[in-house]
C-alpha positions as CSV (number, residue, x, y, z in Angstrom):
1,X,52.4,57.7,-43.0
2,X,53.3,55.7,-39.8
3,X,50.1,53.2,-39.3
4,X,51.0,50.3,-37.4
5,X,49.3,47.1,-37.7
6,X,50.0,45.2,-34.1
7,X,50.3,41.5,-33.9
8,X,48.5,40.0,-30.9
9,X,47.8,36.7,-29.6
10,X,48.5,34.3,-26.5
11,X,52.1,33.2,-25.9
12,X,53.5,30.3,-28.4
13,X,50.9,30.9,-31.6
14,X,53.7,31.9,-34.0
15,X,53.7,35.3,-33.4
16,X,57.1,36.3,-33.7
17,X,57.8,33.2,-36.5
18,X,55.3,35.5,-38.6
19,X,56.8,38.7,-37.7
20,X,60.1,37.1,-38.9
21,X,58.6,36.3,-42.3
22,X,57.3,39.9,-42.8
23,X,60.0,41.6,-41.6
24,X,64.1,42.1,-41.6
25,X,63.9,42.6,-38.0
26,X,64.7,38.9,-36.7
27,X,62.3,38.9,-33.1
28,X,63.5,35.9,-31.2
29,X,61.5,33.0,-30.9
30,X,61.7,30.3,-28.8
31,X,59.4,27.9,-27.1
32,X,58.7,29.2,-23.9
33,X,56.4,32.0,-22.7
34,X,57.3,36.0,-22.8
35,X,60.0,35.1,-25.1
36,X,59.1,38.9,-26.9
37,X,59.0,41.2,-24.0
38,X,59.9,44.7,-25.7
39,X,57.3,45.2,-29.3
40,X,59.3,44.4,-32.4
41,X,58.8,47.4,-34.9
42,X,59.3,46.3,-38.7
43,X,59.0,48.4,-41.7
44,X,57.9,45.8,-44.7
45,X,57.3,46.7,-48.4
46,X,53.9,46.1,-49.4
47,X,53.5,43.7,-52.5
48,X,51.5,45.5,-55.7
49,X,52.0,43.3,-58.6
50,X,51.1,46.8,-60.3
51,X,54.5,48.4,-59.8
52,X,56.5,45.8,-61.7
53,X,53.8,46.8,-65.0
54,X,54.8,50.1,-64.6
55,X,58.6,49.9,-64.0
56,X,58.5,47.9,-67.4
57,X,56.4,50.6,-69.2
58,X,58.8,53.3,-67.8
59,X,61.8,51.7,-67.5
60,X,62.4,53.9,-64.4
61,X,65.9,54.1,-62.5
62,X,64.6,52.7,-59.5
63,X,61.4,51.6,-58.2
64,X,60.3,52.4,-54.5
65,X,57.0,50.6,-52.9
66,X,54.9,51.7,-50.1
67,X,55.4,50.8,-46.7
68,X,53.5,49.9,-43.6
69,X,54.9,48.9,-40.0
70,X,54.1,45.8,-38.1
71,X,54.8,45.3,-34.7
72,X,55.5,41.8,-32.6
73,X,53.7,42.9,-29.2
74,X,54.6,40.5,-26.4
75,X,51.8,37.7,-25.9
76,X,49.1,38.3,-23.6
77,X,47.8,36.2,-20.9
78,X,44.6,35.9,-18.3
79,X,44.9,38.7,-15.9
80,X,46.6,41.2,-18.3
81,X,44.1,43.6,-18.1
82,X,45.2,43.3,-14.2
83,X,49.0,43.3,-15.1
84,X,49.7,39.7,-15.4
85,X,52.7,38.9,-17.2
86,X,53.5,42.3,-18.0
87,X,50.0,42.8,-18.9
88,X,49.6,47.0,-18.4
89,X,53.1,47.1,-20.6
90,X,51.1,45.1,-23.4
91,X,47.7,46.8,-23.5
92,X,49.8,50.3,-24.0
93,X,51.4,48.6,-27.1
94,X,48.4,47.5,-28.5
95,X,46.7,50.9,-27.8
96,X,49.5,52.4,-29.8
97,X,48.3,50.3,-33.2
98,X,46.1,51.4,-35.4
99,X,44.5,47.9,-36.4
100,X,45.0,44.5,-35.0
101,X,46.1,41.0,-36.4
102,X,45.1,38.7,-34.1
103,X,46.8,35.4,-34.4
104,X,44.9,32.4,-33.2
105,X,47.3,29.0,-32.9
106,X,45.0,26.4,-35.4
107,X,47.8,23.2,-35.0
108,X,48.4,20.1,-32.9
109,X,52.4,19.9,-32.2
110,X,52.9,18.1,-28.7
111,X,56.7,19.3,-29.5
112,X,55.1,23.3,-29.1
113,X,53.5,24.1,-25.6
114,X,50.5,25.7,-25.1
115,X,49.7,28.3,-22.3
116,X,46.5,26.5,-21.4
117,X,47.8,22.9,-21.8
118,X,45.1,22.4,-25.0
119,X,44.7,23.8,-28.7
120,X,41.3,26.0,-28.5
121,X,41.6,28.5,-31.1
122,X,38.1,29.8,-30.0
123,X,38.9,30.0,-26.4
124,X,42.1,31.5,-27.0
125,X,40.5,34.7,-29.0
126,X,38.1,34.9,-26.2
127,X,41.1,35.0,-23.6
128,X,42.6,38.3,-25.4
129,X,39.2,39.6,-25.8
130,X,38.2,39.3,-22.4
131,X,41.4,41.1,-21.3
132,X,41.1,43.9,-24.0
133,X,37.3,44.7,-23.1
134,X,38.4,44.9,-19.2
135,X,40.7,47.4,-20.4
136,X,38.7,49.3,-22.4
137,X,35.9,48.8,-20.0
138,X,38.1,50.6,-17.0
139,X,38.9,53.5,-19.8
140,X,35.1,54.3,-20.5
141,X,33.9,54.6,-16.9
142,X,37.2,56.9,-16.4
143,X,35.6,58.9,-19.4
144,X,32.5,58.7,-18.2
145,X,33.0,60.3,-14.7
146,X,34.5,63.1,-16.7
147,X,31.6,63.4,-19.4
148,X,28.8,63.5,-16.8
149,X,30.2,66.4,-14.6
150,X,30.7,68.6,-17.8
151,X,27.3,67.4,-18.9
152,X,25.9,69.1,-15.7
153,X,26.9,72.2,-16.8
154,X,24.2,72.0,-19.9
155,X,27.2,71.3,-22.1
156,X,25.1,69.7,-25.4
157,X,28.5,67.8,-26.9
158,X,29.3,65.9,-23.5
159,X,25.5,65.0,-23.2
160,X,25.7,63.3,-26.4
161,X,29.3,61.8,-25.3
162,X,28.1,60.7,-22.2
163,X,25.0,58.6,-24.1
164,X,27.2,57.2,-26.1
165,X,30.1,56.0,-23.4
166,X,27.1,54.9,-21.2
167,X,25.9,52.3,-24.5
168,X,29.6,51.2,-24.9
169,X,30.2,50.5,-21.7
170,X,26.6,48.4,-21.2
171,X,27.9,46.8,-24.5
172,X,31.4,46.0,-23.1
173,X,29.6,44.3,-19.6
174,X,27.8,41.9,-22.3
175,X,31.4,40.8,-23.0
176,X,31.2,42.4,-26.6
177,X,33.8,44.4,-28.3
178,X,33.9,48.1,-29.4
179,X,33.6,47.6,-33.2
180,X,30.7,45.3,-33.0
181,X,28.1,47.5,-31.5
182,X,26.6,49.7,-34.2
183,X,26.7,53.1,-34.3
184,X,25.4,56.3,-36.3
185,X,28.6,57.5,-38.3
186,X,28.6,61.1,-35.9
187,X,28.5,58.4,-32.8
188,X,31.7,56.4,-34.5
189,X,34.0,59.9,-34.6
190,X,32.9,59.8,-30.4
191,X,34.1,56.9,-30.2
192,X,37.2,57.4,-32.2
193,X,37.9,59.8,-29.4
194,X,38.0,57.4,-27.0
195,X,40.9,55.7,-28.0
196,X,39.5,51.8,-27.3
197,X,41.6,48.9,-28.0
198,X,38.6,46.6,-29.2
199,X,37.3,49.6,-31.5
200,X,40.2,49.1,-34.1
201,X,39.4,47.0,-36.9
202,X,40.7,43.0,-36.3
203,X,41.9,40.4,-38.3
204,X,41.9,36.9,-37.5
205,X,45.1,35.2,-38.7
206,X,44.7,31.3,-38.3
207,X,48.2,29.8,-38.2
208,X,48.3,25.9,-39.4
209,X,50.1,23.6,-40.3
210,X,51.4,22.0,-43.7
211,X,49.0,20.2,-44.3
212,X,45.9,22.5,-43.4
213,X,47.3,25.5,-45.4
214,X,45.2,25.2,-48.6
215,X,42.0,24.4,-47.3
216,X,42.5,25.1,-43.5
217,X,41.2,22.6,-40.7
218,X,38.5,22.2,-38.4
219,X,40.0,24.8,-36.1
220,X,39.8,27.1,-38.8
221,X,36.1,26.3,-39.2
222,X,35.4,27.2,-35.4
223,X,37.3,30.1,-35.8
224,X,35.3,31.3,-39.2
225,X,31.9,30.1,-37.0
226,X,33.1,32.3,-33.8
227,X,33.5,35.2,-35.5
228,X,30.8,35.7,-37.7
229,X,28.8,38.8,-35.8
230,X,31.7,40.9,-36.2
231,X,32.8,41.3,-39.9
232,X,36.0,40.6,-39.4
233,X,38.4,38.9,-41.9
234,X,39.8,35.3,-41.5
235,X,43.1,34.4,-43.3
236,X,45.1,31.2,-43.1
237,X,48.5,31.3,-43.1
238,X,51.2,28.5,-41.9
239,X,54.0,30.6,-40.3
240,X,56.4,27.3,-40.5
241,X,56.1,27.1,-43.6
242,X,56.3,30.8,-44.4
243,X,59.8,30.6,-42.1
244,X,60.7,27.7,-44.6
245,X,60.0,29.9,-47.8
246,X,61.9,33.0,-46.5
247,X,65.1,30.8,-46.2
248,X,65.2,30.0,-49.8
249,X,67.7,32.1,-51.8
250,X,66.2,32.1,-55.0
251,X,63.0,33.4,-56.4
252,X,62.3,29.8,-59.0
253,X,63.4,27.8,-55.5
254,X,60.6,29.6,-53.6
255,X,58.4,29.2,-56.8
256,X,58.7,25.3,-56.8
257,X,58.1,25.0,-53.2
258,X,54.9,27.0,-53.5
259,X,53.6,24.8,-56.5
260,X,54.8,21.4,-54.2
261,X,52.2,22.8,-51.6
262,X,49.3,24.4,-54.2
263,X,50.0,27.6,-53.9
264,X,50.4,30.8,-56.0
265,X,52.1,32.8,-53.5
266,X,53.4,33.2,-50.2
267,X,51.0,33.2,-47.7
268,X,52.6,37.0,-46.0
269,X,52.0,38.2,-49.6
270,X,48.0,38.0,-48.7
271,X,48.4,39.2,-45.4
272,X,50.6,42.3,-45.9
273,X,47.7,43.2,-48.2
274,X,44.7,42.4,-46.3
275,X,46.4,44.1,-43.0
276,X,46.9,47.2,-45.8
277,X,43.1,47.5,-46.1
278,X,42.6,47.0,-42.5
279,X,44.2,49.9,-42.2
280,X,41.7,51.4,-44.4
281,X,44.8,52.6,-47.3
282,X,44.9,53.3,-50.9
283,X,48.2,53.6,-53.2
284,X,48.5,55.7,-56.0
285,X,51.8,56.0,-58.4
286,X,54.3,58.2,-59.7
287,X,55.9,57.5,-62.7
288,X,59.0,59.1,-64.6
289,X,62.1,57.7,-65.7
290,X,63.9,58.5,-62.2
291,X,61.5,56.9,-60.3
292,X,58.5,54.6,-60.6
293,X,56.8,55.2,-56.6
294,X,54.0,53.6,-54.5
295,X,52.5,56.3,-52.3
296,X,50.2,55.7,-49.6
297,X,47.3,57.6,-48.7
298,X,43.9,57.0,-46.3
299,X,41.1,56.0,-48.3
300,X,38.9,59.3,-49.5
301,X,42.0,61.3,-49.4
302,X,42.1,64.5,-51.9
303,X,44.4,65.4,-54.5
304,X,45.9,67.6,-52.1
305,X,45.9,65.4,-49.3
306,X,47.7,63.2,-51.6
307,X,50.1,65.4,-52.7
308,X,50.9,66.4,-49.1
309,X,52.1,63.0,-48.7
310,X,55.5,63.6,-50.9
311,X,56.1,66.9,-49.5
312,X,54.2,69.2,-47.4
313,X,55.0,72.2,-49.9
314,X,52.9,70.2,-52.8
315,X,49.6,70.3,-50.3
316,X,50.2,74.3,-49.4
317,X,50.7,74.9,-52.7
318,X,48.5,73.0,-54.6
319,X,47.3,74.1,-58.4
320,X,46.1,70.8,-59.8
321,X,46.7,67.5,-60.2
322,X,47.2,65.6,-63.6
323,X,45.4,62.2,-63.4
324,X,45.5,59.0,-65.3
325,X,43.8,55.5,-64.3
326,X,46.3,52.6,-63.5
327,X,44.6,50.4,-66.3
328,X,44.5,53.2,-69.0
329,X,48.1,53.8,-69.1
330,X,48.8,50.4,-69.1
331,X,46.7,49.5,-71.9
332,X,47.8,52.6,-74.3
333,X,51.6,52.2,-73.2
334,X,52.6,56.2,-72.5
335,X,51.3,59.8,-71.3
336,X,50.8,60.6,-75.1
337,X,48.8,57.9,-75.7
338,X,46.1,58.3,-72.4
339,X,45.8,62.1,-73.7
340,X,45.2,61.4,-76.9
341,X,42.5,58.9,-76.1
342,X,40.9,61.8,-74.1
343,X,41.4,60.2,-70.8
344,X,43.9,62.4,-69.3
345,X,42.2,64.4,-66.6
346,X,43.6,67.6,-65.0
347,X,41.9,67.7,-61.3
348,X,41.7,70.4,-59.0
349,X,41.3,70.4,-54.8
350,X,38.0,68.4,-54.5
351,X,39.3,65.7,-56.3
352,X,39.2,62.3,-54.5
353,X,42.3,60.1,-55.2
354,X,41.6,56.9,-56.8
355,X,43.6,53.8,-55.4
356,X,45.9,52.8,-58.4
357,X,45.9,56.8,-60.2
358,X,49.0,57.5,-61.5
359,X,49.5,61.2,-60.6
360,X,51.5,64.3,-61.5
361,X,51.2,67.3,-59.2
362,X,51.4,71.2,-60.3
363,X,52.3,73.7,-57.0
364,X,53.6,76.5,-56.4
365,X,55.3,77.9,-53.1
């Protein structure tokens, strides 16, 4: 399942120091504007504590966890909605994400330049946003041009469209983004259609320094404060320091500089797994002795839906699914166990998959 999780921000925030930490791929960083020109794609394993439980239940040859990509999109400037600084280039690479992490620079370094001589955290968010709504605003009235000669004709679903794209771009011109207007949940699919960059859920990454990465700063605060109206998620993370951890060779010396700063783990731990729910994901499990697996699947996905996702055979020819919670085979310790305690469920094609089932499947092709 190829979701994409974009990283976005102005030049010289740590964008391509965090996509070092979460990925193999080494981007280069340096510190000077449109250092990342091409997007960085990297495929990173997604952290579930739950997987090491099972792989010491099952004692499994190998142990394979889900994925998700991340991608280092080059940093945007004023005027990118116009093509400054390889603006057009950008906005396509954003469009081409499924969610955003938007990170918002939240230090004082006079040794790191900023783009617009000052740290401003809150003026630097609206700087991207301001770009990505002129973008999106010059996609809707495309759109709507189209809608409203196909709505001449009497045709119902472009009516309805065109009401729509006519409220988003009103909203747009109040300097607003996509996902914060609200919407019936028929008028959200419409919208879908559109494709808008500012409609795909955000998260707002705060990157600090050493000191602020426990209890964050007063940048963080006017961050927190800016973005109250739109439900979005705030995380803190110090990418330094993150660059620091991923250079240790050992697991007990990452562990002792964690406990020297307060914390329980690294910072890209928490974000891999919030930018996992931002892109609205479950996992579930297989478990045998060959292979203890993480499979991931959109939230509200069925059992054969789920099965598709190994191989599209299991989804054509789906019997039934054989279904036990995470916790319950944990707790009894084996298959014989869970069915003996009556809570091994056999589940047929309306089932909705549970994040953290652990799942056999029964087809035939």
């Amino acid at each position: 399942m190829a979701l994409k999780c974009g990283i976005v921000g102005l030049p010289n925030v740590g964008k391509s120091t965090l996509f070092n930490c979460l990925s193999n791929a080494k981007a280069q960083s340096a510190n000077f504007p449109f250092c990342t020109i091409e997007p960085n794609v990297g495929t990173i394993a997604v952290p579930d504590p739950r997987l090491g439980k099972l792989e010491q239940l099952v004692n499994p040859e190998k142990v394979v966890p889900t994925t998700m990509e991340i991608v280092d999109i080059a940093g945007l400037v004023k005027g990118a909605s116009k093509g400054e600084g390889l603006g057009n280039q950008f906005l396509a690479n954003i469009r081409e994400t499924d969610a955003i992490i938007h990170v918002l620079r939240c230090f004082d370094d006079g040794n790191v330049v900023h783009v617009d001589g000052s740290v401003d955290p809150v003026r630097d968010k609206e700087v991207i946003d301001f770009e990505l709504q002129l973008k999106d605003l010059e996609t809707i009235e495309k759109r709507i041009d189209t809608l409203a000669r196909t709505a001449k004709s009497g045709d119902k679903d472009a009516k309805k469209a065109l009401e729509v794209a006519e409220r988003l771009k009103a909203h747009l011109e109040e300097g607003q983004s996509a996902r914060a207007m609200e919407v019936e949940p028929s008028e959200a699919l419409l919208i879908r259609e559109f494709q808008l960059i500012t409609s795909k859920p955000v998260l707002y990454l705060c990157n600090v320094d050493e000191a602020s990465v426990k209890s964050g700063n007063q940048y963080v605060e006017q961050v927190k404060e800016a973005v109250q109206a739109e439900n979005a998620e705030v995380l803190v993370i110090g990418a330094q320091i993150e660059a620091d951890i991923a250079e240790l060779e050992t697991f007990e010396e990452r562990q002792m500089f964690l406990e020297e700063l307060g914390l329980e783990e690294p910072g890209v731990h928490r974000l891999i797994r919030t930018a996992y729910k931002l892109l609205d994901l479950d996992t579930y499990f297989t478990a045998g002795e060959k292979e203890v697996r993480a499979w991931t699947i959109k939230k509200g996905s069925t059992a054969p839906q789920a099965a598709g996702v190994i191989h599209t055979d299991f989804e054509k020819g789906f019997i039934r699914a054989e279904v036990m919670q995470y916790d319950d085979f944990i707790e009894l310790g084996s298959e014989n166990a869970v069915k003996e305690a009556g809570k091994f469920n056999v589940e047929g094609k309306e089932y909705v998959v549970q994040d953290g089932d652990v799942m056999h499947f029964r087809f035939n092709v």
